[in-house]
Wavefront OBJ file of the C-alpha trace (Angstrom):
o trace
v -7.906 -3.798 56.000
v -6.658 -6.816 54.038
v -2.753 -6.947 54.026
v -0.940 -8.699 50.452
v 1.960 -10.243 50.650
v 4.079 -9.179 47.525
v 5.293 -11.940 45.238
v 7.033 -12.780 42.244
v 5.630 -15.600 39.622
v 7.869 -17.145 36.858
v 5.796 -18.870 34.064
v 7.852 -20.698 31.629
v 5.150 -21.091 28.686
v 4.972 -24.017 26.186
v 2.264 -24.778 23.951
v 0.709 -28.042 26.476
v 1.706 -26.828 29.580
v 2.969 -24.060 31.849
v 5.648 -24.035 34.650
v 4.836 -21.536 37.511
v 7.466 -20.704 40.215
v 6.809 -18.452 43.126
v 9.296 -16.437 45.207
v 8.641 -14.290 47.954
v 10.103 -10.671 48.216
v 13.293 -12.047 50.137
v 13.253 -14.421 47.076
v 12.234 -17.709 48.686
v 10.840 -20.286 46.693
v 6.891 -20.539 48.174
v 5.101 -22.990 45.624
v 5.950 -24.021 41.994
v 4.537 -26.867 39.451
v 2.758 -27.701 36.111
v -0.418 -27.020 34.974
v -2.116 -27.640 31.021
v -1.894 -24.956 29.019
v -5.547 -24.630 28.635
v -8.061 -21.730 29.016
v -10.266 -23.010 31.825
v -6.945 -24.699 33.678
v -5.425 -21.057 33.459
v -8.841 -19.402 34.607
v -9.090 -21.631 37.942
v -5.122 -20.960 38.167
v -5.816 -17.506 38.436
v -8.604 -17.625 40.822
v -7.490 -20.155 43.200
v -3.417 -19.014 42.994
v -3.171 -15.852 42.153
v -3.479 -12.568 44.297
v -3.807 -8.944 43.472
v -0.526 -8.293 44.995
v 1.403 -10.630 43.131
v 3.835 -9.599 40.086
v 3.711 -12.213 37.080
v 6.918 -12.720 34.516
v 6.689 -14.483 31.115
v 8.538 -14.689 27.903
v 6.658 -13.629 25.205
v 5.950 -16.600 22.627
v 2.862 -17.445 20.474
v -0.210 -17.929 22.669
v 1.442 -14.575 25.365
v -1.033 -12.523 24.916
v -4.204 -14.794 25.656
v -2.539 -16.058 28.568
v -2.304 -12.043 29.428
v -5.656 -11.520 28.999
v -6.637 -14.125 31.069
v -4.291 -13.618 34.504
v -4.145 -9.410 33.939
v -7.484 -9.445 36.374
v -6.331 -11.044 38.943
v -2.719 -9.480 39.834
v -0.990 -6.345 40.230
v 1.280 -6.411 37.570
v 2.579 -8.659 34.452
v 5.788 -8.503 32.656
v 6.609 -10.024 29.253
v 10.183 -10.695 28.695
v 11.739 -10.202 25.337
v 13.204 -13.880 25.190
v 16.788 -12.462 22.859
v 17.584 -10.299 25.782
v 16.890 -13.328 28.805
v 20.974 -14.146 28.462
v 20.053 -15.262 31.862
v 18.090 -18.419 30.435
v 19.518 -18.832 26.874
v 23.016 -19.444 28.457
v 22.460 -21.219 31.261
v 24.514 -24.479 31.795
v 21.191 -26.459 33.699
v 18.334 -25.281 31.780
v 14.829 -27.287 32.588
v 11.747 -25.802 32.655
v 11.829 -25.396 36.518
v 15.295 -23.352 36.679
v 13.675 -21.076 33.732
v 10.582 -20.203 35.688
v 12.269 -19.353 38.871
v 14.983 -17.186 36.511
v 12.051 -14.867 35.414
v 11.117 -14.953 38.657
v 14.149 -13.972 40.157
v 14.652 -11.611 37.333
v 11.505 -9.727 37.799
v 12.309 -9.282 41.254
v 15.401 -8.086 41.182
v 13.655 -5.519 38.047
v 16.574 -7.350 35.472
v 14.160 -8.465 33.581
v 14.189 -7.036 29.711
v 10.511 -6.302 29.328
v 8.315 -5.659 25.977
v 5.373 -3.585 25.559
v 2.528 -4.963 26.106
v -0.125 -3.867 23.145
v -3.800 -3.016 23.864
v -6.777 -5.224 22.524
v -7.400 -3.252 19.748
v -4.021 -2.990 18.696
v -3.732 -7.066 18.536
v -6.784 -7.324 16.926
v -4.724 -5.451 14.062
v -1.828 -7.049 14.421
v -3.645 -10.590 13.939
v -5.108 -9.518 10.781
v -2.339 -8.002 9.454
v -0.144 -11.023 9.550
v -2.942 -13.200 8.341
v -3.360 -10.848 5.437
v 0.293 -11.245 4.839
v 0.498 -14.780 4.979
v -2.059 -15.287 2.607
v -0.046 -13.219 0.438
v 2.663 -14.976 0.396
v 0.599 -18.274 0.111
v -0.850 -16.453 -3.475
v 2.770 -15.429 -4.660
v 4.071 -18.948 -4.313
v 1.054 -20.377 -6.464
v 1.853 -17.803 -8.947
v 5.306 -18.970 -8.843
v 4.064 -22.420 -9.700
v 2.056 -21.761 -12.240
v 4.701 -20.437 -14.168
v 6.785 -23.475 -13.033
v 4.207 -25.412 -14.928
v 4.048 -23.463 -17.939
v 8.004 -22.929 -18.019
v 8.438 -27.114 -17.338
v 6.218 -27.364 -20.793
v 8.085 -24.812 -22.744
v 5.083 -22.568 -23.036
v 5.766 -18.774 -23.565
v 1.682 -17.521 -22.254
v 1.884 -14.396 -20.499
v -0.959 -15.115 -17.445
v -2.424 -11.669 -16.668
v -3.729 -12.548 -12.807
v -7.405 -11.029 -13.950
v -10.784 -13.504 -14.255
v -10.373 -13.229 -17.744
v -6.817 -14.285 -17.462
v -7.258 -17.495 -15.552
v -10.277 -18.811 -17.712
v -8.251 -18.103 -20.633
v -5.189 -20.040 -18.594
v -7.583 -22.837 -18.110
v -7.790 -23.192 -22.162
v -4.182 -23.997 -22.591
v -3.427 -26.992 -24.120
v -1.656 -29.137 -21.775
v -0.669 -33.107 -20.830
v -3.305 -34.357 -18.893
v -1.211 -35.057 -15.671
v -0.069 -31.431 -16.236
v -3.721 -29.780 -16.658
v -4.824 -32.045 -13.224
v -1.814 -30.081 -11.406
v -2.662 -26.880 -13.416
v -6.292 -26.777 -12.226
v -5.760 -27.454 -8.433
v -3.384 -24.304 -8.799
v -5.577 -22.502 -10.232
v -8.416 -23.728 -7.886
v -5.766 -22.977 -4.894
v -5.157 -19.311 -6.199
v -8.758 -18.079 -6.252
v -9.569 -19.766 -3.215
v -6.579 -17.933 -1.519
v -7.880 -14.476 -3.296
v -10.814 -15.168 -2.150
v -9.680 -15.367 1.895
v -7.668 -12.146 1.224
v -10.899 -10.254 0.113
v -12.582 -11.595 3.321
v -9.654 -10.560 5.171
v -9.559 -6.687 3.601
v -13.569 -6.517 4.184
v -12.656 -6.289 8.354
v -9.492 -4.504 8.070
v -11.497 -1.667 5.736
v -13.973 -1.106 8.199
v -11.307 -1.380 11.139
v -9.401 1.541 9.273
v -11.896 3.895 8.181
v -13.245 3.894 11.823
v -9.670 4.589 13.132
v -8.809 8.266 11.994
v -5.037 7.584 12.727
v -5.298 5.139 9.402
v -6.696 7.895 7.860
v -4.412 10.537 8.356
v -1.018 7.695 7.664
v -3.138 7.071 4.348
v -2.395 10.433 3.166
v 1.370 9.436 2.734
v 1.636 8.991 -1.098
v 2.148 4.927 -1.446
v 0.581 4.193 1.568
v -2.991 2.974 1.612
v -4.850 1.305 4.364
v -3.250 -2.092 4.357
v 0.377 -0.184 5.012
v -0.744 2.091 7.398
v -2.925 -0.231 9.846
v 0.093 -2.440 10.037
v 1.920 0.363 10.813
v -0.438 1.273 13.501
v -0.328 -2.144 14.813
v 3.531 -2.410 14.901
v 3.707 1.172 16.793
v 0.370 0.827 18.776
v 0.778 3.629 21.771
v 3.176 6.295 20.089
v 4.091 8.279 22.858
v 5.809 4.866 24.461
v 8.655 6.317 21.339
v 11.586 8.771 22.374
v 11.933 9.895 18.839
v 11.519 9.399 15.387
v 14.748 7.428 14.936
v 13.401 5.219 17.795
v 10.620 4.276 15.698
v 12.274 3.357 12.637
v 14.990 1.524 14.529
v 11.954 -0.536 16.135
v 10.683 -1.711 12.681
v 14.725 -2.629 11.866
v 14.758 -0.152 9.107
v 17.926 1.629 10.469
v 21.725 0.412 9.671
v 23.236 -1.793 12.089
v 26.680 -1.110 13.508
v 30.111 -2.343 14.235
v 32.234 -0.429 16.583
v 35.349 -1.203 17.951
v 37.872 1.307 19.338
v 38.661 3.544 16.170
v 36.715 1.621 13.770
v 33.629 2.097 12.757
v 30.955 0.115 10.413
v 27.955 0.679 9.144
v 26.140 -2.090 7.354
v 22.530 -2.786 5.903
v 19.528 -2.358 8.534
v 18.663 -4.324 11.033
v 15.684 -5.754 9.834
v 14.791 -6.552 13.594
v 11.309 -6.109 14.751
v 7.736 -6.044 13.164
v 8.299 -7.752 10.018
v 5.440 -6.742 8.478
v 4.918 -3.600 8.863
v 8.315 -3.213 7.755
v 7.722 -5.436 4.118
v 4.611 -3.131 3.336
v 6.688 0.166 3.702
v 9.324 -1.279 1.426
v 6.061 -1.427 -0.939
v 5.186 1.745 -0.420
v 8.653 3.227 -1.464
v 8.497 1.409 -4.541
v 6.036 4.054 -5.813
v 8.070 7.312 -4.443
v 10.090 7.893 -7.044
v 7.546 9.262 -8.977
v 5.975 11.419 -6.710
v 6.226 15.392 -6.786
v 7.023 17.017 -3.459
v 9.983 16.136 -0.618
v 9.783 12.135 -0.545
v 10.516 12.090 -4.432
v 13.221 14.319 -4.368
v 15.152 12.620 -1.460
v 14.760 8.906 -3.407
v 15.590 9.733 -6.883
v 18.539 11.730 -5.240
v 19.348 8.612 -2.893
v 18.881 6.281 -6.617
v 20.814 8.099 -8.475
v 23.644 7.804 -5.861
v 23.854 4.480 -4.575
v 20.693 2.621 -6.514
v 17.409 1.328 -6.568
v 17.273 -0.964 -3.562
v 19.168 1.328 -1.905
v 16.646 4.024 -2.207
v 13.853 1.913 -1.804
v 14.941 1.590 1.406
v 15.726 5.038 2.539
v 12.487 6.083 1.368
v 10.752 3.369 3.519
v 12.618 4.572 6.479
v 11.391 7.972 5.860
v 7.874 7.331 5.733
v 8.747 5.364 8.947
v 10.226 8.583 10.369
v 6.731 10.406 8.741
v 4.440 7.905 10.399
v 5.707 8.601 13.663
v 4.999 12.404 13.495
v 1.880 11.887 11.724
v 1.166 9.654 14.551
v 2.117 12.078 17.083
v 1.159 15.358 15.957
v -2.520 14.081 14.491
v -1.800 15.911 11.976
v -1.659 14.832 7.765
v 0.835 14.756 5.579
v 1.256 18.414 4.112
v 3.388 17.826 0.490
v 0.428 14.847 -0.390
v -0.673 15.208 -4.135
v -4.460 16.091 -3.631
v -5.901 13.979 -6.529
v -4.266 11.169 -5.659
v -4.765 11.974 -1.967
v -8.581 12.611 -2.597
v -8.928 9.082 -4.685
v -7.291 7.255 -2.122
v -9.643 8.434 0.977
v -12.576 8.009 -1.136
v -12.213 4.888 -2.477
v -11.807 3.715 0.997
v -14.968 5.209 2.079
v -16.987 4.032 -0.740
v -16.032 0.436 0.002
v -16.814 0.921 3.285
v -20.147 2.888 3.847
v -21.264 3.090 0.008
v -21.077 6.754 0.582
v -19.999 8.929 -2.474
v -20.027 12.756 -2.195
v -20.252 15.126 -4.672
v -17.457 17.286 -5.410
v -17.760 21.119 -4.982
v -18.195 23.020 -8.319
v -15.172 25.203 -8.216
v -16.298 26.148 -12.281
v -18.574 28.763 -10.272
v -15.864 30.381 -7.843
v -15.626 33.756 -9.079
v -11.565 33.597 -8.779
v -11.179 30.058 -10.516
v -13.636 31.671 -13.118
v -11.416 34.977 -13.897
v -8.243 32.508 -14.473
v -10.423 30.374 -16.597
v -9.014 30.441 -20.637
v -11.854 31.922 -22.450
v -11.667 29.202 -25.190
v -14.125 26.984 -26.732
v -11.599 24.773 -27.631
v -10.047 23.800 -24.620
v -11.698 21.470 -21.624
v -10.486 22.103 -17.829
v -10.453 20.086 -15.515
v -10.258 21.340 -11.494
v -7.753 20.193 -8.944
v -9.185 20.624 -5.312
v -7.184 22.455 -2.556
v -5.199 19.633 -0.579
v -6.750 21.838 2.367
v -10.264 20.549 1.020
v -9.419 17.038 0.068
v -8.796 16.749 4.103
v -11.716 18.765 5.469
v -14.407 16.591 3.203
v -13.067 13.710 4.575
v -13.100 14.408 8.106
v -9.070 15.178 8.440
v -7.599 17.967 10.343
v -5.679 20.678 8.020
v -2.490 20.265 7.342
v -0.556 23.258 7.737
v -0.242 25.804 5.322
v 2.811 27.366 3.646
v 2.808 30.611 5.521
v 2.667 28.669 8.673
v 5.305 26.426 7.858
v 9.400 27.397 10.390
v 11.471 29.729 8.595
v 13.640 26.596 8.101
v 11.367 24.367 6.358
v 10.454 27.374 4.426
v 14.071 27.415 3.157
v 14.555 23.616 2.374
v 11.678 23.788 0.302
v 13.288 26.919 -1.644
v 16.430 24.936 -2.245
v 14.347 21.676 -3.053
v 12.535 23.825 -6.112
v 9.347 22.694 -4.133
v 7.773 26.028 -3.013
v 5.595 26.826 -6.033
v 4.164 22.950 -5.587
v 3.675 23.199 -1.824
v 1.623 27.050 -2.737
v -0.261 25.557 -5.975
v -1.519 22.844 -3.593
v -3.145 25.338 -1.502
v -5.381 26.516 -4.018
v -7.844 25.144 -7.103
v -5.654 23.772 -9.533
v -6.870 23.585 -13.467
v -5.878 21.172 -16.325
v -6.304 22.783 -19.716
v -6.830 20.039 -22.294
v -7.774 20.835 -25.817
v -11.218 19.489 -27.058
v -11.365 16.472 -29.021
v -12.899 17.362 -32.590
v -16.358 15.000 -32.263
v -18.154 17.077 -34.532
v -15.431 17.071 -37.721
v -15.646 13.103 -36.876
v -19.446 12.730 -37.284
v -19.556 15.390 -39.962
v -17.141 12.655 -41.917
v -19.205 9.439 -41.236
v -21.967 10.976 -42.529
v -20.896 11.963 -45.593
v -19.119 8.222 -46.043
v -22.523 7.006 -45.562
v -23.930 9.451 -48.438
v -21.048 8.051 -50.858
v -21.388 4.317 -50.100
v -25.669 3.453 -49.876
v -26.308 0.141 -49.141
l 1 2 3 4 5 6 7 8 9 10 11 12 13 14 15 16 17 18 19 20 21 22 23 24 25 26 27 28 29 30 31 32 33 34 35 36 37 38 39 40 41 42 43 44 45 46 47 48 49 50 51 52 53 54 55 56 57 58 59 60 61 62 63 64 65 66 67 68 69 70 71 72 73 74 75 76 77 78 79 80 81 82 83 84 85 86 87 88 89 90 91 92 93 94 95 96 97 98 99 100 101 102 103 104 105 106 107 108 109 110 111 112 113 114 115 116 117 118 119 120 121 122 123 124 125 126 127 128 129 130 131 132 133 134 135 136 137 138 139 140 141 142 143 144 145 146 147 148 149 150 151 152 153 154 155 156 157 158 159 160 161 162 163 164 165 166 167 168 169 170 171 172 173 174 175 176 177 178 179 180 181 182 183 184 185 186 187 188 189 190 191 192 193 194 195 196 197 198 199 200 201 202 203 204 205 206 207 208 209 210 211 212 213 214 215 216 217 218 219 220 221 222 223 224 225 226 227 228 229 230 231 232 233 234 235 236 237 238 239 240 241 242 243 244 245 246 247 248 249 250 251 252 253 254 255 256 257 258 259 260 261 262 263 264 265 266 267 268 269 270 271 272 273 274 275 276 277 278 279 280 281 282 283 284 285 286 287 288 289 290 291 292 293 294 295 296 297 298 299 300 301 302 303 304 305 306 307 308 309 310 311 312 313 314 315 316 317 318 319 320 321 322 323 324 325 326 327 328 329 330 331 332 333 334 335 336 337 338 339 340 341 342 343 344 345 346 347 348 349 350 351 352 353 354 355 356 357 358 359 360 361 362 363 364 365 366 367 368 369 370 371 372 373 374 375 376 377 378 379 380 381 382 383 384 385 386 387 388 389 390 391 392 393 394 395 396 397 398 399 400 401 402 403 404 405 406 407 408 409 410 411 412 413 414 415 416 417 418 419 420 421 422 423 424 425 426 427 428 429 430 431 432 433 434 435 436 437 438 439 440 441 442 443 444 445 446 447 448 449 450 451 452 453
């Protein structure tokens, strides 16, 4: 039996090179130095340096997580330091690269070291193409921005709609000739950018329709499958969450605080943590206050009390709060609006597998059929069960009204929302009247008669 001697490894990481230090349990320096930051360098670091009993410490930075991949094999444990909580380092009077890898080492061994999680494969993967995705979207905002500069610098009132048929029209516009050279490299710049997004959407389509947790986050009205994988990315492992608060105070999306004996202050959020996952549910709740069930209520209540922004906000920390027991309970959201719900799903599986399935002819259920208006004048149109939307796309059920505590039974009451929640549970008809084709026809035929060519 092989005995290993425990020890504790600082690595200060830059982007050319690394500073190791290496303490022993009694914390004794043993060894320390430099080495490039550089896969193969970090591979034969690993095998020739590294034990499986040692414990590793790092500050987490931009190239972390490869450097994680790559020494993970080869010890017992690594730590990645959240670098705002290392007060240890960031006020230190002597601070060189050698006295900050021996601080995470001594940190780590002493367990004073603020750790982060550290996020599956997978759950990078998403994270990486997320922020890509959201880069590039800025990138196509700020040409946009600059091709109104343009037209704005020239005095020229065109309204660009951001279409095909827009830009080739934009490329018509009169301009100086300096002007059209700067006009056409934006132009050229936007579509290429566009272009890179679509790429981008192409692998994070397929990455979300395989992962049923998208799925079931998609079902949040406003929230399609850009929001919720970046979602999923920020949370990753749900369970590593003590609440629902917890969450949304993770993607900064809950008011900071200022407390000092008997006063108390709440300001705006935090806005610490994943950035982007944070931006896209502010997107989402731009859509809420038009929706039907609980989330509509709460922001046009939250508007009409302290504003737009204000309840653009609240609602995006609610569907924060949602996601996490979405996340948790693997279940979908139950108040969804199942057209919209239905359109949503499908279109995503359409793009994905080309699958489209037909929808069940609810014309022929015997009940739908006695509630039908016996008119010939009228057209109907059926409204699946939200219960079916689910099932046909491979969901779980989301609970039904009868099933539902005695207390969110009676919120719903006072919300005016139980006779939505109980029409959702069953096939839904839209009684239009018929448009009068024939009285239309009748009268260009007889125009015809009276004017002979």
């Amino acid at each position: 039996m092989t005995f290993t001697r425990k020890r504790y490894i600082g690595l200060d990481i830059h982007k050319d090179v690394v500073e190791f230090c290496i303490l022993d349990a009694a914390g004794k320096k043993l060894d320390g130095g430099r080495i490039i930051c550089e896969h193969s360098v970090l591979v034969k670091f690993a095998k020739s340096v590294l034990t499986r009993g040692d414990h590793v410490a790092m500050e987490a930075t931009t190239n972390t997580w490869s450097i994680v991949d790559i020494l993970e094999p080869h010890v017992a444990r690594i730590v990645v330091g959240n670098p705002l909580k290392t007060k240890a380092i960031a006020e230190a009077k002597i601070k060189t690269d050698k006295v900050d890898a021996m601080i995470l080492a001594q940190l780590l061994r002493c367990d004073f070291l603020p750790s982060v999680w550290i996020p599956d494969k997978q759950t990078r993967v998403l994270r990486r193409l997320s922020s890509f995705r959201k880069s590039l979207v800025h990138e196509v905002t700020a040409t946009k921005n600059r091709i109104k500069g343009v037209l704005n610098h020239l005095l020229i009132k065109h309204a660009v709609p951001w279409t095909k048929n827009g830009l080739t029209d934009l490329k018509k516009v009169e301009l100086p000739s300096h002007e059209r050279i700067i006009m056409d490299c934006e132009i050229a710049i936007l579509e290429k950018h566009e272009a890179e997004i679509e790429k981008i959407e192409i692998e994070i389509r397929r990455l979300a329709y395989e992962e049923e947790s998208v799925r079931l986050l998609m079902t949040l009205p406003g929230v399609d499958y850009n929001t919720a994988t970046a979602v999923l990315a920020a949370f990753g492992d749900i369970s590593r969450f003590k609440s629902a608060d917890h969450a949304a105070s993770y993607l900064g999306l809950v008011p900071g605080t200022r407390q000092s004996a008997n006063r108390c202050r709440h300001g705006s959020i935090t806005k610490m943590g994943a950035g982007v996952a944070r931006s896209t549910l502010c997107e989402s709740a731009q859509h809420l206050n038009s929706h039907n069930g609980p989330l509509g209520v709460f922001v046009r209540r939250i508007i009409a009390k302290k504003g737009w922004n204000k309840g653009v906000v609240a609602g995006a920390r609610k569907l924060a709060i949602l996601c996490y027991h979405i996340l948790k309970n693997k279940e979908p959201y139950r108040y969804a609006d199942p057209p919209k719900a239905a359109r949503k799903l499908g279109r995503l599986r359409i793009r994905v597998t080309g699958e489209r399935k037909a929808m069940q002819r609810f014309r022929y259920d015997e009940e739908v059929v006695a509630s039908r208006p016996q008119s010939d004048d009228v057209t109907v149109c059926y409204i699946p069960p939200l219960s079916y939307v689910y099932e046909s796309e491979g969901l779980p059920k989301a609970k039904s009204h009868s099933a539902l505590s005695a207390g969110e039974q009676r919120i719903l009451k006072e919300l005016g929302l139980t006779d939505y929640v109980l029409a959702n549970e069953k096939v839904q008809m839209i009684v239009k009247p018929k448009q009068k084709t024939e009285g239309v026809a009748k009268e260009k035929a007889t125009s015809v008669k009276r004017h002979p060519k």
